[in-house]
C-alpha positions as CSV (number, residue, x, y, z in Angstrom):
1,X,-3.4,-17.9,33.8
2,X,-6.0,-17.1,31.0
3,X,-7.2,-19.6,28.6
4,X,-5.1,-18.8,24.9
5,X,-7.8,-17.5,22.4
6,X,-8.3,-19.4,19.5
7,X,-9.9,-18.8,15.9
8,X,-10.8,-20.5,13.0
9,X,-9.3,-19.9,9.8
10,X,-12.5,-18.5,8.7
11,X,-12.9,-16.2,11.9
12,X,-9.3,-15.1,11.2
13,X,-10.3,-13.7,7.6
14,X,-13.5,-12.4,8.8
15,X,-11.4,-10.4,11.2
16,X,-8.6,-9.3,8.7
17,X,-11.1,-8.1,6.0
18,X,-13.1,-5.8,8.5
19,X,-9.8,-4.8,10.1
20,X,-8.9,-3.7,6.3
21,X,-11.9,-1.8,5.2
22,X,-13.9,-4.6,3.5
23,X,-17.2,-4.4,4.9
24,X,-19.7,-5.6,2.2
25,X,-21.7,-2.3,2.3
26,X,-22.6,-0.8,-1.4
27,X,-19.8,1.7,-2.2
28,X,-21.0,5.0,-1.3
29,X,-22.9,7.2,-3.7
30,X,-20.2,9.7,-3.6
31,X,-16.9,10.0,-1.9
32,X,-15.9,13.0,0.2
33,X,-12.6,13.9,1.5
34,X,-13.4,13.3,5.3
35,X,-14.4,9.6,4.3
36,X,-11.5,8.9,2.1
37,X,-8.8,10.3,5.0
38,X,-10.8,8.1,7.5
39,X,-9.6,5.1,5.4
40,X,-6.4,6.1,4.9
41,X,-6.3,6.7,8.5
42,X,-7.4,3.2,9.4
43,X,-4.9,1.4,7.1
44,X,-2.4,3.8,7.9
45,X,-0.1,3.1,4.7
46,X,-0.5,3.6,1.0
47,X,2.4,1.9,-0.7
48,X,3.4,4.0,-4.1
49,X,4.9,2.5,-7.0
50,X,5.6,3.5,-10.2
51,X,4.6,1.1,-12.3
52,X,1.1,2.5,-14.1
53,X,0.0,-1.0,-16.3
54,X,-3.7,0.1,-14.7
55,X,-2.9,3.3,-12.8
56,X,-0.8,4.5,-10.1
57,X,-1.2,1.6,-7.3
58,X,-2.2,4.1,-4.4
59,X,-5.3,5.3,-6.2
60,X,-6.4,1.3,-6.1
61,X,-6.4,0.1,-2.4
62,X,-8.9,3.1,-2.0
63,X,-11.2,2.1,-5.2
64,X,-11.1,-1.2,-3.9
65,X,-13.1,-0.7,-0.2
66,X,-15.4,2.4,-1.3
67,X,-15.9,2.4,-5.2
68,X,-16.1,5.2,-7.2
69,X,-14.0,8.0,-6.3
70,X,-12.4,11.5,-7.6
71,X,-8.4,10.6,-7.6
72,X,-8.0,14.5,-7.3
73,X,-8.7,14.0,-3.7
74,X,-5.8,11.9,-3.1
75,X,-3.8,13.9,-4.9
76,X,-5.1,16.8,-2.9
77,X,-4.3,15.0,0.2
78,X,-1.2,13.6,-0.3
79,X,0.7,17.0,-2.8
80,X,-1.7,20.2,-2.0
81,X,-0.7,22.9,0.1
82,X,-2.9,23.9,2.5
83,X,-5.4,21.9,4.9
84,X,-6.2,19.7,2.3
85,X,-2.8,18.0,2.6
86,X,-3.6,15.2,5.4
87,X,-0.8,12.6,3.7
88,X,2.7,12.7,3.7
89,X,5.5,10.6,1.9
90,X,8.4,8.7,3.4
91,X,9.3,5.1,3.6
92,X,6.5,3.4,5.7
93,X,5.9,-0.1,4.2
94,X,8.1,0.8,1.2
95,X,7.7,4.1,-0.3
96,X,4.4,5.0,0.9
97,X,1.6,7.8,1.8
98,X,1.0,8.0,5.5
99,X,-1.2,10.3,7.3
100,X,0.1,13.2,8.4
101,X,-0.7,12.1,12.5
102,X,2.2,9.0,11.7
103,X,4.5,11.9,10.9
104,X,6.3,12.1,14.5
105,X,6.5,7.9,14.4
106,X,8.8,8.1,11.8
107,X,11.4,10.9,13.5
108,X,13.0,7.8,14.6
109,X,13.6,5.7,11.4
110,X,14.9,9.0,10.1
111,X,17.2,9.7,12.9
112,X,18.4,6.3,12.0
113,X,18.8,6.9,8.1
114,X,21.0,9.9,8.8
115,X,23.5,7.4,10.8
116,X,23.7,5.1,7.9
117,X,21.1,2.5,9.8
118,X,18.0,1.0,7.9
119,X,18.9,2.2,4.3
120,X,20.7,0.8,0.9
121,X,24.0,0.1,1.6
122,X,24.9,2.0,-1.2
123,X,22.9,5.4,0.5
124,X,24.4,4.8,3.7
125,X,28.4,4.9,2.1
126,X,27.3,8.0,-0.2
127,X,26.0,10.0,3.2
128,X,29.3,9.1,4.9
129,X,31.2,9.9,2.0
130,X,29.7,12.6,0.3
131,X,28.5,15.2,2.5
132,X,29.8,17.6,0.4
133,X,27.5,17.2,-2.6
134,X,24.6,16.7,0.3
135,X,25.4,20.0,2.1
136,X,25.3,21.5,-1.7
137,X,22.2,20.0,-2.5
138,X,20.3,20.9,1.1
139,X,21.2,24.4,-0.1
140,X,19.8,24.4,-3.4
141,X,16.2,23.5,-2.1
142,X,16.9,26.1,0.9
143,X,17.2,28.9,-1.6
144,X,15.5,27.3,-4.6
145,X,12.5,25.7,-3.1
146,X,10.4,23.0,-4.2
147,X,13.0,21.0,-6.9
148,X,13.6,17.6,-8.7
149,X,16.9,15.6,-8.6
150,X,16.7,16.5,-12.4
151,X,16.8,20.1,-12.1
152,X,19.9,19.6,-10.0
153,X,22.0,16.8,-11.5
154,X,25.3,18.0,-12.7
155,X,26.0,14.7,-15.0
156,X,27.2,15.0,-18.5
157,X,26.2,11.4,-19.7
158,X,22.5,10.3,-20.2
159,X,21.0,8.6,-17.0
160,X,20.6,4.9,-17.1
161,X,18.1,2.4,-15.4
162,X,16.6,3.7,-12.2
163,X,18.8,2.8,-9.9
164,X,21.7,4.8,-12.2
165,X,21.2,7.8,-10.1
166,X,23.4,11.2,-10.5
167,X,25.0,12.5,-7.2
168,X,22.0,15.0,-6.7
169,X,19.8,12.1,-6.4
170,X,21.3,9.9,-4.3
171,X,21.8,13.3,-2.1
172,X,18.5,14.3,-2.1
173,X,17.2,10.6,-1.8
174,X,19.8,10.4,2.0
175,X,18.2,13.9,2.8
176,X,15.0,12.5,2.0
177,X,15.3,9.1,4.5
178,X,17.1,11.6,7.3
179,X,14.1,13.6,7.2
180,X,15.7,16.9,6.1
181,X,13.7,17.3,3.5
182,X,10.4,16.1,2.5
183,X,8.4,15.4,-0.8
184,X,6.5,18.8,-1.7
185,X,4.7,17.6,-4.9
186,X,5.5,15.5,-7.9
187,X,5.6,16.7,-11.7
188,X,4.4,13.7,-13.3
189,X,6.2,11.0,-11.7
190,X,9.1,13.2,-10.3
191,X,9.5,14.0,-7.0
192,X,9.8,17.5,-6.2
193,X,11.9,18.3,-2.4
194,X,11.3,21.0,-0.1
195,X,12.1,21.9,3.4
196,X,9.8,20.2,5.7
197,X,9.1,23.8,7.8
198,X,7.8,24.8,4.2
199,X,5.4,21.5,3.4
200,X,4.1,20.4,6.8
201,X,1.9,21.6,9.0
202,X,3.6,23.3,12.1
203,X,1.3,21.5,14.5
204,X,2.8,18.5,13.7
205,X,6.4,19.6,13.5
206,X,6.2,20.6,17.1
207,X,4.5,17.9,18.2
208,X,6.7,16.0,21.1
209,X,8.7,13.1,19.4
210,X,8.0,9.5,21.1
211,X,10.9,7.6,22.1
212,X,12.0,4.7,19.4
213,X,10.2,2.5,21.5
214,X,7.2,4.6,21.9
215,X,7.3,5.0,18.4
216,X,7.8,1.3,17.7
217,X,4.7,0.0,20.3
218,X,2.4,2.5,18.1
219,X,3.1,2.0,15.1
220,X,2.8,-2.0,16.1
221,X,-0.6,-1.3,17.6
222,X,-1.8,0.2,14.3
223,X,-0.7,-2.6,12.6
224,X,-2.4,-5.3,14.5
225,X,-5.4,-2.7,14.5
226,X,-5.0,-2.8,10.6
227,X,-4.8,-6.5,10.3
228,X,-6.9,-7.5,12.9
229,X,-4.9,-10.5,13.6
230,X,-1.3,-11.4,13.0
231,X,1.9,-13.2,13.4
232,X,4.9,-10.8,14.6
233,X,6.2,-11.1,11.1
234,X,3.3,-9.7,9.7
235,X,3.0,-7.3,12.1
236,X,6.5,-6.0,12.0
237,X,6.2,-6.4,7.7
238,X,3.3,-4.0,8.1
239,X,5.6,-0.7,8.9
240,X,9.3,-3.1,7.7
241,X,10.4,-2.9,11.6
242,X,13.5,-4.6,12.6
243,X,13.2,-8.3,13.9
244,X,14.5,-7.6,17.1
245,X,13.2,-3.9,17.7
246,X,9.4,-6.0,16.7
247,X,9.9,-8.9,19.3
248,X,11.1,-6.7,22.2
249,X,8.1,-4.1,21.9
250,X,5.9,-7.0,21.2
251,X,6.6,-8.3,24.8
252,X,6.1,-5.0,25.8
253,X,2.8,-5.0,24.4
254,X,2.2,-8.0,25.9
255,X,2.9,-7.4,29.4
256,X,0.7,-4.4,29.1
257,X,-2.3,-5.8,27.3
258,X,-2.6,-3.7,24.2
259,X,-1.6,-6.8,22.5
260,X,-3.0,-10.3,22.9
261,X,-1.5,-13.8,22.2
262,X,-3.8,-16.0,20.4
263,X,-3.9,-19.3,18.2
264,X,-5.0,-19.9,14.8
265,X,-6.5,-22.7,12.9
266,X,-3.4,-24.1,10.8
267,X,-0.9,-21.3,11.7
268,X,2.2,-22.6,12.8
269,X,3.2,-19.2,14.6
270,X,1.0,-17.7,17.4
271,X,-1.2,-14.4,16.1
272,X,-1.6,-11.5,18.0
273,X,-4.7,-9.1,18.1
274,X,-6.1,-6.4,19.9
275,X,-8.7,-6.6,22.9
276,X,-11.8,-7.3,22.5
277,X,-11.6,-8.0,18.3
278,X,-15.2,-8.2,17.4
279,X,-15.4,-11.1,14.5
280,X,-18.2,-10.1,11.8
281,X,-20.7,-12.5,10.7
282,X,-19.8,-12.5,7.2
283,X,-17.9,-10.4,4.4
284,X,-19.8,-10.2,1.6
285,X,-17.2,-8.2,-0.2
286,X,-16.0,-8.3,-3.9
287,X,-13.2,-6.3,-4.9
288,X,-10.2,-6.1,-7.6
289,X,-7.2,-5.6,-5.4
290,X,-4.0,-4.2,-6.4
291,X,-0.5,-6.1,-6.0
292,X,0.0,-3.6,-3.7
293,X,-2.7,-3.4,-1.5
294,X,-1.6,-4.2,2.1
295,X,-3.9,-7.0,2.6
296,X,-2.1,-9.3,0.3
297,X,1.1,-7.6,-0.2
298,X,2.6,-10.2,2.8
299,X,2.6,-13.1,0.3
300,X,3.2,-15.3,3.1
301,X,0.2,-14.0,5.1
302,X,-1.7,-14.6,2.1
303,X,-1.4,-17.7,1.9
304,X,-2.0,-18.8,5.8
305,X,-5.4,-16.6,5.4
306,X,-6.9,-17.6,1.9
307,X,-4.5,-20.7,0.9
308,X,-3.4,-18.2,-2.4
309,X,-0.4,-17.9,-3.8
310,X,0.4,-14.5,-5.3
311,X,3.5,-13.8,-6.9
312,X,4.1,-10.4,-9.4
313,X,5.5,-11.2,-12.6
314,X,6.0,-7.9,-13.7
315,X,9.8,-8.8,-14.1
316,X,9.1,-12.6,-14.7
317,X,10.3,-13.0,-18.9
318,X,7.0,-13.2,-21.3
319,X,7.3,-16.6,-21.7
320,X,8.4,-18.1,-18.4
321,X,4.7,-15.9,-17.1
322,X,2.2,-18.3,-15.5
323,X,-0.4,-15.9,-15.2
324,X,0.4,-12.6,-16.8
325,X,2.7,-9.1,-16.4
326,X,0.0,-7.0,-14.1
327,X,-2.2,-9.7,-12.5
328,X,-4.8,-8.5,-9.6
329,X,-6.4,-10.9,-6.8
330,X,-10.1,-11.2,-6.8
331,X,-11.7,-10.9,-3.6
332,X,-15.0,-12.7,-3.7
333,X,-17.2,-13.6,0.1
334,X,-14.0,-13.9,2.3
335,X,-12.0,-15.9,-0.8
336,X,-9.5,-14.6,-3.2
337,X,-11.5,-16.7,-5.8
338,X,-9.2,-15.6,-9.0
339,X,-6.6,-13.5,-10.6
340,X,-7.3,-11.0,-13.6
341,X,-4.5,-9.6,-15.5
342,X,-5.5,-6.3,-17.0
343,X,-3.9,-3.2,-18.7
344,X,-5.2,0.3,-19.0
345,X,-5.4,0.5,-22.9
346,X,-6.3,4.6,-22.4
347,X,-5.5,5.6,-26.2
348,X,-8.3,2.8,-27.2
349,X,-10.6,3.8,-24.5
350,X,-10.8,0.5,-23.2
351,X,-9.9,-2.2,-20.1
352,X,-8.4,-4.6,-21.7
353,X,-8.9,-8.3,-19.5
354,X,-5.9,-10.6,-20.9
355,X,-6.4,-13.3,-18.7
356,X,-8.7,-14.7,-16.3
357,X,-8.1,-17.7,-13.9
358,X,-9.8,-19.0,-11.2
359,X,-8.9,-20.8,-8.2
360,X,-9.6,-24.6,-7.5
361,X,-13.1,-23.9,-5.9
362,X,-13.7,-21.7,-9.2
363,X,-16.4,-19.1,-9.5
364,X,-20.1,-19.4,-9.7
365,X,-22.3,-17.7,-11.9
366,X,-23.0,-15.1,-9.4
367,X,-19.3,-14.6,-8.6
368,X,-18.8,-14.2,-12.2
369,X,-21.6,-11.2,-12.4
370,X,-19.8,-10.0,-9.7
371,X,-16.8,-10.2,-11.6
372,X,-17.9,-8.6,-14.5
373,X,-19.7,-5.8,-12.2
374,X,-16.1,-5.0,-10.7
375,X,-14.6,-4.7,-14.1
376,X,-16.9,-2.1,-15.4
377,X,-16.8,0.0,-12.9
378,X,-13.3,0.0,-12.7
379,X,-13.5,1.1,-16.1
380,X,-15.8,4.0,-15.4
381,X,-13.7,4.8,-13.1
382,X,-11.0,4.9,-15.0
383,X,-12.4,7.1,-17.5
384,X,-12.4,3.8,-20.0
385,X,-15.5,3.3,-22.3
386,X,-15.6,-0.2,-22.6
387,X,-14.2,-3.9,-21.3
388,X,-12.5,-5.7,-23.7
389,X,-12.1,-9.7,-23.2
390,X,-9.3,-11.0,-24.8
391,X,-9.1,-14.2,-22.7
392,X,-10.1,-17.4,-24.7
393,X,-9.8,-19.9,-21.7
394,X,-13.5,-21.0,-19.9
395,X,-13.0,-19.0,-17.4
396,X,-13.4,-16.3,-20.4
397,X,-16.0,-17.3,-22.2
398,X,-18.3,-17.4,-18.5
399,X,-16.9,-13.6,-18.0
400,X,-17.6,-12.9,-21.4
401,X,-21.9,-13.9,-20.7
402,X,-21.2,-12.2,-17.8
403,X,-20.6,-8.8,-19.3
404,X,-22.5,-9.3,-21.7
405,X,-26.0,-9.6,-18.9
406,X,-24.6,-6.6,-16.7
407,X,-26.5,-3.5,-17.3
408,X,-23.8,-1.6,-14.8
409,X,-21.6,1.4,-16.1
């Protein structure tokens, strides 16, 4: 029987950050689409959410690995008609972008949504209950095309939070998980619903569909090939599989070799990576990452790899904050080395940095350039003129030098 193979902790994030795009090349001088769908194919899920303290979290994950980029181009990818659309929506991670080749890997999970399985509880009821309103709905965006749940909602009163959804919605959100419709385009914020025939590409629709199994080895596979090593909780996190559909392909991938056992320095659970995982030499990488990037957004994966705890605090009270409401991890030479909480102050024309802390091995000064270097061109990218440092802690006041020696942006 083979030996078990065993890494370091410091292999292991060498091998996660190259499995994620970090490579510690200059960004590219300029972006084009075939590069940025490359990415996007590599990390196989963009997770969308709506909160927009900085911008849109999809844009970032992207910014993050190559720099400077036009966002039109993921908007082109992910909403355009046409063969610029590579990207579709549906729930991957959570609500996500995935490229359009994952499209028949997720026939299954929607197979499974229109039987109630794998979705709210309160979804599931309304599809068994209220097929009426569905069937109603289905034939609005048959005959109407492209169309929000706003358009559509019959509701006298004013809606309420989020989750206070009309009828239309939570119909058009079932036919959305069963895969009877799919997202065309968004106005603003809004989902807009069409026919899939109408918004995807007919190659794919008639592409064969993979058993659930098959479907659930690959989409494993791309996971581990996305990590680059990883427990079978992070694995099955990556693409939110089932416990037990995760451990019984997992043996499957065993058995065959796609997937190999190994150990890891302080993990208490065995990893699992592909053959023949080449481990870099170093990561000389520095990026801003977004709470939503998918190489922290498994807090407890986090911590194994760079001993950081991450938690959002979006919804955390003002006062009961320990670092602040939109907080982003620092990647710094294979450490998350501090958090920066920052807001997109666009009427002022300015990033506005409203705290800055560093972790116990703290920053040195060139870390701190580097630092600084990230900020402005996040703010260039953003369209923002300036950087404005409104943290009075230390770790400030050395960010504040820092900016004020960079020359960048």
């Amino acid at each position: 029987m083979p030996a078990t193979l065993s890494f370091t902790l410091k292999q292991a994030r060498r091998l996660a950050l190259a499995a994620q795009g970090f490579d510690g090349r200059s960004p590219p001088a300029s972006v084009q689409p075939s590069r940025l769908n490359r990415l996007i194919e590599r990390l196989g899920v963009l997770q969308i959410d709506s909160v927009n303290a900085l911008v849109r979290s999809h844009y970032l994950p992207l910014f993050s690995r190559l720099g400077h980029y036009n966002r039109d181009l993921l908007d082109q990818a992910a909403w355009s008609q046409g063969r610029r659309r590579t990207l579709f929506e549906y729930w991957g991670h959570e609500a996500s972008l995935l490229p359009m080749s994952m499209y028949p890997l997720m026939r299954w999970r929607m197979s499974r949504a229109s039987r109630g399985e794998g979705i709210y509880q309160q979804l599931a009821r309304f599809g068994h209950e209220r097929q009426d309103v569905i069937r109603r709905v289905l034939a609005s965006v048959q005959e109407q095309g492209a169309i929000g749940a706003g358009s559509l909602s019959t509701r006298q009163d004013k809606a309420g939070p989020w989750w206070d959804w009309s009828a239309e919605k939570h119909a058009l959100e079932w036919l959305f998980a069963a895969g009877e419709v799919t997202v065309a385009g968004r106005r603003g914020f809004e989902r807009l619903y069409d026919l899939p025939e109408r918004v995807l590409p007919e190659s794919i629709l008639q592409q064969p569909l993979p058993d659930e199994a098959q479907a659930q080895r690959a989409l494993l596979v791309h996971a581990a090939e996305a990590l680059g090593i990883a427990t079978e909780k992070d694995l099955r996190d990556y693409f939110r599989l089932d416990p037990a559909d995760s451990r019984a392909r997992l043996a499957e991938l065993e058995e065959a070799g796609d997937l190999l056992r190994c150990e890891v320095q302080g993990w208490k659970q065995p990893g699992w990576c592909r053959p023949g995982a080449k481990i870099p030499r170093k990561v000389a990488a520095s990026a801003l990452l977004s709470p939503f990037d998918s190489l922290v957004w498994e807090r407890g994966r986090t911590e194994r790899l760079f001993d950081f705890r991450y938690r959002l605090e979006i919804y955390t009270p003002a006062h009961k904050r320990v670092y602040g409401y939109y907080v982003l991890p620092f990647l710094h030479h294979e450490r998350i080395a501090a958090r920066v909480d920052l807001r997109a102050e666009r009427a002022l024309g300015r990033l506005a940095v409203h705290a800055v802390h560093e972790d116990a091995s703290g920053l040195d000064e060139e870390g701190m350039q580097a630092l600084a270097l990230n900020l402005r061109r996040m703010a260039q990218w953003l369209g923002l003129e300036r950087v404005q440092l409104n943290c009075q802690r230390e770790s400030g006041v050395r960010l504040a030098r820092a900016l004020a020696q960079s020359s960048d942006g």
